[in-house]
N, C-alpha and C positions, 0 to 999 in steps of 0.2 A: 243312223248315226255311224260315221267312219271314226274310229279308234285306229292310231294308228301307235304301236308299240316299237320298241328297238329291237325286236324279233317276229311282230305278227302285225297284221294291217287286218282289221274285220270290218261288216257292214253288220251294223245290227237293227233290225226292225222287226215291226209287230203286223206278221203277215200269215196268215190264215190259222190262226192258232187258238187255243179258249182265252187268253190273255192273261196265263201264268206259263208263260213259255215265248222266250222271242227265237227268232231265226238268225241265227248266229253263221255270216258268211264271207267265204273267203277265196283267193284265188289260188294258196295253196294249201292244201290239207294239215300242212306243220302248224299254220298259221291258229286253225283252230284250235289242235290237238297241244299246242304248248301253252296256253290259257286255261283251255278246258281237256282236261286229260282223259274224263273220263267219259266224256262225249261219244255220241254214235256219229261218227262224219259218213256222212253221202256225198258220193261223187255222180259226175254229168247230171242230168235231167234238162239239159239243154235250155238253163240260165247263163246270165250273165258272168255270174258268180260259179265256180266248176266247183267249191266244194261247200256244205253248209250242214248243219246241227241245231236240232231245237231242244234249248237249253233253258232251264227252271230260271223264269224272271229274275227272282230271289241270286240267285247262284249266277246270272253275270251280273248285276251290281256289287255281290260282294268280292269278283276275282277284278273287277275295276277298282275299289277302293283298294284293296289288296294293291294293285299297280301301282294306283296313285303313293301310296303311301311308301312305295319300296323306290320310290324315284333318287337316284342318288350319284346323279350327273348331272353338271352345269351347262351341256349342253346339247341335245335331245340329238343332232344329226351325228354327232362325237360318237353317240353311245350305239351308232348304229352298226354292226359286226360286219354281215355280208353286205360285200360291194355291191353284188344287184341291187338288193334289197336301198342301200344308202343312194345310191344311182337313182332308184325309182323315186323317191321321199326326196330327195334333191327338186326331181320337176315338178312334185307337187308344191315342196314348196315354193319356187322360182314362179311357177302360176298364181300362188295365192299372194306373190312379193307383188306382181303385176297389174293383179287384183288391187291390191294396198295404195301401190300408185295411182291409180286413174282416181282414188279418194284424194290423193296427196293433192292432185291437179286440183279437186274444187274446195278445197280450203283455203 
């Protein structure tokens, strides 16, 4: 799952773990570490993803409803601070607007 926030963008999946812990992963280490503070981040290990934490199942559904529920901007790309970061979320979304169209076409 890509969660993408107005400060952290993560991958989370359930990848080699007992299945009370997902893998919680990111491109930059803030990314985890302002979701989840009190996370152990590892970096390299020559993934895709250069930093990642394996985090109590429990404990990220409840720091996502926590997000969800503190949302209080009407418009998700507005609310986004650093320019890179708005920059980057810009072509994902402008890809997934591209996406939308090639449906627009067959209706």
């Amino acid at each position: 799952m890509w969660i993408f926030l107005p400060d952290a963008m993560l991958s989370i999946v359930d990848k080699g773990g007992d299945g009370t812990t997902l893998l919680v992963r990111a491109r930059r280490q803030e990314d985890i570490s302002r979701v989840f503070p009190e996370a152990q981040v590892q970096g390299g290990g020559g993934t895709d993803y250069l930093y990642r934490a394996r985090i109590d199942r429990e404990q990220v559904a409840l720091r996502l409803a926590e997000a969800v529920r503190g949302i209080d901007y009407g418009n998700f790309k507005g609310a986004v601070a650093e320019d890179d970061r708005h920059d980057a979320y810009l072509r994902v979304w402008s890809a997934m607007h591209a996406f939308q169209e090639g449906e627009r076409r067959r209706i």
